[in-house]
GUGU-65328 format. One record per residue: residue number from 1; residue in three letters; y, z, x of N, C-alpha, C, CB in turn. Coordinates in Angstrom, 2 decimals, padded with zeros to 5 digits. Each point is the difference from the previous one (the first is absolute). Last residue first. Glycine has a CB too. Layout:
// GUGU-65328
REC,NUM,ALA,Y,Z,X,Y,Z,X,Y,Z,X,Y,Z,X
...
***
This chain:
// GUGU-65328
REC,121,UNK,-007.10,-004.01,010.57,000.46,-000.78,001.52,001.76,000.42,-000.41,-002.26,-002.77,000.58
REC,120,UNK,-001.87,004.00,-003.47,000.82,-001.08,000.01,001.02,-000.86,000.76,-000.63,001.06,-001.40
REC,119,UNK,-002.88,002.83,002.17,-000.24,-001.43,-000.76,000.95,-001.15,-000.05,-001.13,001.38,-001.31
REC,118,UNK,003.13,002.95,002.79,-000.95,-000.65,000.65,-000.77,-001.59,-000.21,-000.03,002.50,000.11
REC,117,UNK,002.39,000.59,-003.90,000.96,-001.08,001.06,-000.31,-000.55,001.51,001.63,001.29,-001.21
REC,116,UNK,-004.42,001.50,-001.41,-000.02,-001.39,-001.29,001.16,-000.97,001.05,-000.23,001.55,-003.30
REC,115,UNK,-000.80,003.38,005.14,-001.41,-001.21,-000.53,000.33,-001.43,-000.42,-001.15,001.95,-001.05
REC,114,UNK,004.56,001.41,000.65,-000.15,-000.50,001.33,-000.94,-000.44,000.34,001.12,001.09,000.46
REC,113,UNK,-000.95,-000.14,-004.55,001.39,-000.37,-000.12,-000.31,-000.58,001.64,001.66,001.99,-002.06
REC,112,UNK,-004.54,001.32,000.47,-000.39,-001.35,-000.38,001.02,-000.96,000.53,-001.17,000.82,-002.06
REC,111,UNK,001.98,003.38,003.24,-001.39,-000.37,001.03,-000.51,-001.69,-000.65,-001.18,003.25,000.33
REC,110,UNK,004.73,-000.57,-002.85,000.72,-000.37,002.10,-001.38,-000.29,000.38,002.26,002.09,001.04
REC,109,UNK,-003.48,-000.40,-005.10,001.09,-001.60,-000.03,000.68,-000.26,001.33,000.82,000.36,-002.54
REC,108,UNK,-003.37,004.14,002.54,-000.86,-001.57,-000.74,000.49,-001.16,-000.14,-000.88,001.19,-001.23
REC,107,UNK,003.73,002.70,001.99,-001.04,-000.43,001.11,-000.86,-000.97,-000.08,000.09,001.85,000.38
REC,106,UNK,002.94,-000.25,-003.91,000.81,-000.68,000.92,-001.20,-000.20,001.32,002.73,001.19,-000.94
REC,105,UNK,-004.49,-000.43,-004.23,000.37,001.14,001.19,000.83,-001.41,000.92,-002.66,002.44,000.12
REC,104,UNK,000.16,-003.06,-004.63,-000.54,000.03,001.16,000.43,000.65,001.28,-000.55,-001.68,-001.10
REC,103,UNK,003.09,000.54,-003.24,-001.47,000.68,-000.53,-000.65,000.25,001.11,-000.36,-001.16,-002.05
REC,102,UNK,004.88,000.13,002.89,000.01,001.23,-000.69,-001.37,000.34,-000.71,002.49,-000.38,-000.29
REC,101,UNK,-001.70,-003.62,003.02,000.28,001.28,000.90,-000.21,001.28,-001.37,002.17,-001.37,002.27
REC,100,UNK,-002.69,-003.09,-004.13,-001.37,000.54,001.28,000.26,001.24,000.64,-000.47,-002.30,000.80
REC,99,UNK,004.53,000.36,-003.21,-001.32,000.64,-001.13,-001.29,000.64,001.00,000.44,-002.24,-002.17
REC,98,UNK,002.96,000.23,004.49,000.87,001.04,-000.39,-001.34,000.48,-000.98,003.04,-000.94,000.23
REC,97,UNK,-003.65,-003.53,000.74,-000.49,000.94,001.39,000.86,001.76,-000.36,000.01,-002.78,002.31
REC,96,UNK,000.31,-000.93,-005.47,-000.86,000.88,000.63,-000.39,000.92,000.79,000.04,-001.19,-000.60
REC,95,UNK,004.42,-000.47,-000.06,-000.11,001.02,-001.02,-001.78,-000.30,-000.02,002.86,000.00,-001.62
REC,94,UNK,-001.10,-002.34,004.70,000.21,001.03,000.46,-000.01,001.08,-001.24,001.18,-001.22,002.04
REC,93,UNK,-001.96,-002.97,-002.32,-000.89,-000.02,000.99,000.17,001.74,000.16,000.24,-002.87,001.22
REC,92,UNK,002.71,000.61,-004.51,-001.29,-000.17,-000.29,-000.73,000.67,001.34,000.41,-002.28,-001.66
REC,91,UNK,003.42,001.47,002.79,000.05,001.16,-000.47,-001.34,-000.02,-000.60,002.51,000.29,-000.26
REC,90,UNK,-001.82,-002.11,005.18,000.16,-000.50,-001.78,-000.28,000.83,-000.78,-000.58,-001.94,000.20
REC,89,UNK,003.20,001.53,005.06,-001.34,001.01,-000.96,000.44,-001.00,-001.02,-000.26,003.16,000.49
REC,88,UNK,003.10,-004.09,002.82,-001.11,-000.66,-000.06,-000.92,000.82,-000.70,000.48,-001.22,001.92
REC,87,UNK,004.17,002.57,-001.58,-001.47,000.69,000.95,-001.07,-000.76,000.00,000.39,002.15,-000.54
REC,86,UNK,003.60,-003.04,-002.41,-001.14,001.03,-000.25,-000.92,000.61,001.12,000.02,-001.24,-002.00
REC,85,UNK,003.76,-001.89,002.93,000.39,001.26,-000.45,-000.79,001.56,-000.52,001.40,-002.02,-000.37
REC,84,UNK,-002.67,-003.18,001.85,-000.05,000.85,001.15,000.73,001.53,-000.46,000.09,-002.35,001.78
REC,83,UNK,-002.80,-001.15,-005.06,001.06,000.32,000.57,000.43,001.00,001.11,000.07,-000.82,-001.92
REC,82,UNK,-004.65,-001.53,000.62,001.05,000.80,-000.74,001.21,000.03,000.68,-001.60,001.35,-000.93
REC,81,UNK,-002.35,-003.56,002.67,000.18,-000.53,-001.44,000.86,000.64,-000.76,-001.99,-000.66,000.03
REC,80,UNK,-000.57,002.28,003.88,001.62,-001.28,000.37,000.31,-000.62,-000.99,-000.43,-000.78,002.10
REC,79,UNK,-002.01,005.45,-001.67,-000.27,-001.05,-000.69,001.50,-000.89,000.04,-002.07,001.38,-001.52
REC,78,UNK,-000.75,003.40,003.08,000.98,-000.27,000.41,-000.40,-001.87,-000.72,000.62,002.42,002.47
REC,77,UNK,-003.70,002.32,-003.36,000.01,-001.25,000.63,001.72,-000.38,-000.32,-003.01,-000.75,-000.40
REC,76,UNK,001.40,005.34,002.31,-000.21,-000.85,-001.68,000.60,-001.15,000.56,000.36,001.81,-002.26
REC,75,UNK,-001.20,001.22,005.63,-000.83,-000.75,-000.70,-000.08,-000.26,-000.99,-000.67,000.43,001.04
REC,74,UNK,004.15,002.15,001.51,-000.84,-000.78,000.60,-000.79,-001.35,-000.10,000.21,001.97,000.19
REC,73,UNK,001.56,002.37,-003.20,000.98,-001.49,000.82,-000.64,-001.65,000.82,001.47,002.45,000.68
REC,72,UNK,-003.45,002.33,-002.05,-000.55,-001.33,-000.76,001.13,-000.84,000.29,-001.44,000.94,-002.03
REC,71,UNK,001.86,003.56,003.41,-000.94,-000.88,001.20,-000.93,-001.32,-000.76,-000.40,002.60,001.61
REC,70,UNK,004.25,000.52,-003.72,000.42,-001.20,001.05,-001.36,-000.26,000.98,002.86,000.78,000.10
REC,69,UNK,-001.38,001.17,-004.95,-001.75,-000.24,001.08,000.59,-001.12,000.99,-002.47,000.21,-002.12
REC,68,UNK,005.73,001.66,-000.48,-000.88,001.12,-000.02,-001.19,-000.22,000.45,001.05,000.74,-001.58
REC,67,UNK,002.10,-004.55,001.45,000.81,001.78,000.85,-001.34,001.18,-000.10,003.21,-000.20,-001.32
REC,66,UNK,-004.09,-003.77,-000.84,-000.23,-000.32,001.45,000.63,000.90,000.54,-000.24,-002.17,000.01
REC,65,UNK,000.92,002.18,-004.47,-001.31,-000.04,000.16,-000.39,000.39,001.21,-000.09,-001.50,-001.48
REC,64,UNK,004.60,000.41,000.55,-000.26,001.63,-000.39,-001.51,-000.05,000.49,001.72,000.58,-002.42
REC,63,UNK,-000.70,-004.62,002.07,000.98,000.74,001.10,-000.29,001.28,000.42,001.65,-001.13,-000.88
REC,62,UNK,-002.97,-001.65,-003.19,-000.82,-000.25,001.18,000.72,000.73,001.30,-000.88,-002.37,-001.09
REC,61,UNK,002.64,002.73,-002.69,-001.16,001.11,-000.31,-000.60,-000.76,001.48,-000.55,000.69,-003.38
REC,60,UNK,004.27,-003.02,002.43,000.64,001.11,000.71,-001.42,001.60,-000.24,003.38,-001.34,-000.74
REC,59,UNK,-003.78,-003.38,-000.74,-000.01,000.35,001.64,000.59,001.14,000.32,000.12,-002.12,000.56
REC,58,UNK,-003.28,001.49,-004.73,001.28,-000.62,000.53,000.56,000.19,001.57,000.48,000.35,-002.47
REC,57,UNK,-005.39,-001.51,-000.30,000.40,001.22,000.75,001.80,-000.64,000.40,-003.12,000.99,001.23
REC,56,UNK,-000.73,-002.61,-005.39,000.92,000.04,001.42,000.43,000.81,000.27,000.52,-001.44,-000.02
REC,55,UNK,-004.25,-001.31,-003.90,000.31,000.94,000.93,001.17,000.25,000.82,-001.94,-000.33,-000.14
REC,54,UNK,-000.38,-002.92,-002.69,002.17,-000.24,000.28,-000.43,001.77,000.84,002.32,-001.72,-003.31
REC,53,UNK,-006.82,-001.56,002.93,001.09,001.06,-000.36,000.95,000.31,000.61,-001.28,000.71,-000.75
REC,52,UNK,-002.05,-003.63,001.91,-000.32,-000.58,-001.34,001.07,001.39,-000.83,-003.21,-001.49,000.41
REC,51,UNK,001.86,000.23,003.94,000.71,-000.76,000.15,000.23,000.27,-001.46,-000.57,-001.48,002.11
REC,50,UNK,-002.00,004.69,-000.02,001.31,000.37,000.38,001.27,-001.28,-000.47,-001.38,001.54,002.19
REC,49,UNK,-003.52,-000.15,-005.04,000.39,000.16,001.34,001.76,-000.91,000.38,-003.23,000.21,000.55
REC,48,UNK,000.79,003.63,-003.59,000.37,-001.33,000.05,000.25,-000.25,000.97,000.58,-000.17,-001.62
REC,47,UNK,-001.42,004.29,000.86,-000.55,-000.38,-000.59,-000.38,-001.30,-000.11,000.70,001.69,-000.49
REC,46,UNK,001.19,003.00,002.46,000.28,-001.56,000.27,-001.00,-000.52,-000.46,001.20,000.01,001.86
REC,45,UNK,-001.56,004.42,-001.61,001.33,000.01,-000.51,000.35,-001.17,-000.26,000.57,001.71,001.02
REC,44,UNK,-004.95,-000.57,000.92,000.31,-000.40,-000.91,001.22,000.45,-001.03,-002.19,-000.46,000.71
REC,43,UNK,-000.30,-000.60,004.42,001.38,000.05,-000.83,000.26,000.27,-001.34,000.30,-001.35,001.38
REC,42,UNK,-004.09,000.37,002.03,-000.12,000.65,-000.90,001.57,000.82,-000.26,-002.82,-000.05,000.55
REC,41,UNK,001.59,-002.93,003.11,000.13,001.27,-000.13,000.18,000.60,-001.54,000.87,-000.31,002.39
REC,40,UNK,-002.34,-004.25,-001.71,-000.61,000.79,001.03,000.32,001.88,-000.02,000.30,-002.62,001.42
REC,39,UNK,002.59,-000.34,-003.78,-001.76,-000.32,-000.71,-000.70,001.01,000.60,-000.24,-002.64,-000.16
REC,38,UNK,004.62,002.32,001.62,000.16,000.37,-001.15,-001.31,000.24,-000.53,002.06,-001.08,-000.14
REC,37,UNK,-001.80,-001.38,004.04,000.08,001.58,-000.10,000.19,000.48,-000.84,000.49,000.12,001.39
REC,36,UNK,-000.62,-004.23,-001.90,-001.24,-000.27,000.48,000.07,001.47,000.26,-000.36,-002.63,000.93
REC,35,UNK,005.13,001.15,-002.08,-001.46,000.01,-001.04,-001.38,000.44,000.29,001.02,-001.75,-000.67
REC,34,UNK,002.36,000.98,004.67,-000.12,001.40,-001.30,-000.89,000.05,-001.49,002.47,000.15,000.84
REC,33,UNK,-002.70,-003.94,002.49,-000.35,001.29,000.51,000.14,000.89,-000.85,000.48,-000.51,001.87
REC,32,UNK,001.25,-003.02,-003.43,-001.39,-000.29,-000.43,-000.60,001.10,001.00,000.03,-002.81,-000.80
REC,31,UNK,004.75,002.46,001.21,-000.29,000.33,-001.27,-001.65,000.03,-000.15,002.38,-001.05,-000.80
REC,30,UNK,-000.99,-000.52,004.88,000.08,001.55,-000.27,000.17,-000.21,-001.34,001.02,001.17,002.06
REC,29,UNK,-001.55,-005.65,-000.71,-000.98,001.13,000.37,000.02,001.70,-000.13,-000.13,-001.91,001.40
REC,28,UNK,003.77,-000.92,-002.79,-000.87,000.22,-001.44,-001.57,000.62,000.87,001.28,-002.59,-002.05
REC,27,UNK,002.89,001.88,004.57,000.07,001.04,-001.30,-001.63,000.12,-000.60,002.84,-000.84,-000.80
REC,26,UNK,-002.46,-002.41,004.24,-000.68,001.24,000.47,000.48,001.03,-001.11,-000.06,-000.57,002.73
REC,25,UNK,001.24,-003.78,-003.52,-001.94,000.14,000.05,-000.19,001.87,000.60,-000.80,-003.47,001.22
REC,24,UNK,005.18,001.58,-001.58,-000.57,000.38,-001.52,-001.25,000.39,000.12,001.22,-001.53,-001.19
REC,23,UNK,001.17,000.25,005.53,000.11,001.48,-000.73,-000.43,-000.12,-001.05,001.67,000.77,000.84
REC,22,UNK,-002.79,-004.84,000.68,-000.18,000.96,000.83,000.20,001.33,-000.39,000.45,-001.55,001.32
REC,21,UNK,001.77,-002.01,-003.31,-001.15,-000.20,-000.87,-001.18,001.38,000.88,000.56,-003.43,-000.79
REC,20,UNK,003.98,002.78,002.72,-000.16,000.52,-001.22,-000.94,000.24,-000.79,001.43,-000.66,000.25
REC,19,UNK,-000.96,-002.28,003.42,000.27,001.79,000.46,-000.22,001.05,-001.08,001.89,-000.71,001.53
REC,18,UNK,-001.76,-003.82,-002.33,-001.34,-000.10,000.11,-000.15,001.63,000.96,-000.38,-003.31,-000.12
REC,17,UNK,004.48,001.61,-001.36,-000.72,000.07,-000.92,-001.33,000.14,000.31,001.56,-001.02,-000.99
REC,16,UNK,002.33,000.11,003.39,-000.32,001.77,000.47,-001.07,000.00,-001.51,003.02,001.60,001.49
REC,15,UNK,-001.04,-005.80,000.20,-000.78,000.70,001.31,-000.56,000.92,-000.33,001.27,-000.45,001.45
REC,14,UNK,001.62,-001.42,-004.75,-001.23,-000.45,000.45,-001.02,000.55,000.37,001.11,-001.11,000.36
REC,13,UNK,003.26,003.96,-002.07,-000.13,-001.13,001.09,-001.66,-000.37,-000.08,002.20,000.97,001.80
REC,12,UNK,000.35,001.07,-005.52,-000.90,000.57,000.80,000.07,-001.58,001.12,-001.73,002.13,-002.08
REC,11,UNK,003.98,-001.04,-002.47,000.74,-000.29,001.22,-000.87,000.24,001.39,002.17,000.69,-001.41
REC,10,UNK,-002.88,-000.61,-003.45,-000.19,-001.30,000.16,000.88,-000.02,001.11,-000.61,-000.92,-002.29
REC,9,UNK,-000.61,004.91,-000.03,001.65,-000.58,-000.42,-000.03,-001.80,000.39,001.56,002.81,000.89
REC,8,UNK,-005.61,000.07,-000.73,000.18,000.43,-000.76,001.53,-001.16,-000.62,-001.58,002.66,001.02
REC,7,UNK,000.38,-001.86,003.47,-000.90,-000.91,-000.50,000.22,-000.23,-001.53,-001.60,000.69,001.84
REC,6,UNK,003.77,002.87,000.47,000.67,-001.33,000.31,-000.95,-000.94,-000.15,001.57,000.80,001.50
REC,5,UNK,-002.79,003.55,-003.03,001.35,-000.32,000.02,000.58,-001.53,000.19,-000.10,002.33,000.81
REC,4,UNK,-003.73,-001.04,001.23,-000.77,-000.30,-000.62,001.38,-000.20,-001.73,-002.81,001.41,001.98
REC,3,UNK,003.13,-000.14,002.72,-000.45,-001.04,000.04,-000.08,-000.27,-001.92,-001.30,000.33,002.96
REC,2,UNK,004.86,003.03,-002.03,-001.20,000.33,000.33,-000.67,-001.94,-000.10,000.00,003.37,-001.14
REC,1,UNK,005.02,-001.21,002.64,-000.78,-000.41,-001.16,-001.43,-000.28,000.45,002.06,-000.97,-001.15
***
């Protein structure tokens, strides 16, 4: 079960809440990366930005996604805030980045994607 699962249920150990408050900060730093590329790269399939739509990519499209560009495996962002079944991907995150690849090309987003996960350590 995912941290954020067992925070959710009121079974999160102490210790691991401020582990937690840790992975949210870095979800939402990559959400405010992808927005800022959304802007920057002139997205305009995406309109809104990423906190403010039910957008989603399901996992088994995120699967399929990453089978056909496996050199974005790599660098989509991975998020301790989900459940370890999904792959740590968030679908919101990943039905952009799925929009960017199909207006901008898979090279441009493996160069931002691995840009943005630099930054962000």
């Amino acid at each position: 079960m995912a941290f954020i699962d067992r925070y959710r249920k009121s079974t999160l150990a102490a210790h691991n809440e401020a582990r937690l408050q840790q992975f949210i900060e870095y979800y939402q730093s990559w959400n405010e990366e992808i927005d800022r590329a959304r802007i920057s790269l002139n997205v305009g399939t995406l309109p809104d930005a990423i906190a403010e739509l039910t957008l989603q990519m399901p996992l088994g499209e995120t699967v399929d996604f990453l089978q056909v560009n496996p050199q974005l495996a790599a660098v989509v962002p991975r998020n301790a805030v989900h459940a370890r079944w999904g792959n740590g991907r968030d679908p919101r995150q990943m039905a952009y980045i799925r929009a960017m690849v199909v207006r901008l090309g898979v090279a441009r987003v493996e160069n931002w994607l691995d840009g943005a996960k630099r930054r962000l350590g």
